[in-house]
N, C-alpha and C positions, 0 to 999 in steps of 0.2 A: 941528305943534306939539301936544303933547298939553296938554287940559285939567284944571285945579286940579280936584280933588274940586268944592268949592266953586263955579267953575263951573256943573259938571256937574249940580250938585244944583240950579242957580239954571234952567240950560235943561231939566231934565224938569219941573222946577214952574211954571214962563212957557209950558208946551206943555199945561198938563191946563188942565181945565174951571175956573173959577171956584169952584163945589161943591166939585173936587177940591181945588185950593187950601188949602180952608176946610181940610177934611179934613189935610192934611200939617203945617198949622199947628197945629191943635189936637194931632196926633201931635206936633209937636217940643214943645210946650208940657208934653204927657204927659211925653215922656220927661226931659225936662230940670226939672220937677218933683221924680220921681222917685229922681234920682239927686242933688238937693241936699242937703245937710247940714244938716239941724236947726242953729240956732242956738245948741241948749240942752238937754240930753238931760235928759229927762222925771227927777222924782224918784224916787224910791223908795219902794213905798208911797204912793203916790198918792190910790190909793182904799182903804186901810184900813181897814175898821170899814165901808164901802161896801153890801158883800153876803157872806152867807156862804157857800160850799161845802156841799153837803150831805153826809154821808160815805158816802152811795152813789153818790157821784159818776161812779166809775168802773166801776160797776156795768154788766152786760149792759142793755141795752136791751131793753124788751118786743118781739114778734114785731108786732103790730100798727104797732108806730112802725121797726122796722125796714122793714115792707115799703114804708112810704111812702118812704122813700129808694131802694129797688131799684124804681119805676115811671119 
């Protein structure tokens, strides 16, 4: 008799360490987090008036602060 997914998932998780356990729990917790649906999608303009852009915003980056990203 082949076993349910559910099963399967209940004996590899009854077979790891205690730690481990902790660990698979927090991962279904992560993912199922994740994939929930806002109750309410954010407005519009939220932070308006917040912070400004500066208009070299899109500007090249200096060589100094680039190379801290390539270390």
């Amino acid at each position: 008799m082949m076993m349910t997914l559910e099963e399967q998932l209940l004996e590899t998780v009854r077979a790891l360490p205690a730690a481990r356990q902790h660990e698979v729990l927090d991962f279904a917790a992560f993912i199922k987090d994740r994939h929930a649906t806002p109750s309410e999608p954010r407005p519009f303009g939220l932070c308006a008036g917040e912070f400004e852009v500066p208009q070299d915003f899109d500007a090249p980056l200096p060589d100094d602060v680039l190379r801290t990203f390539e270390q």
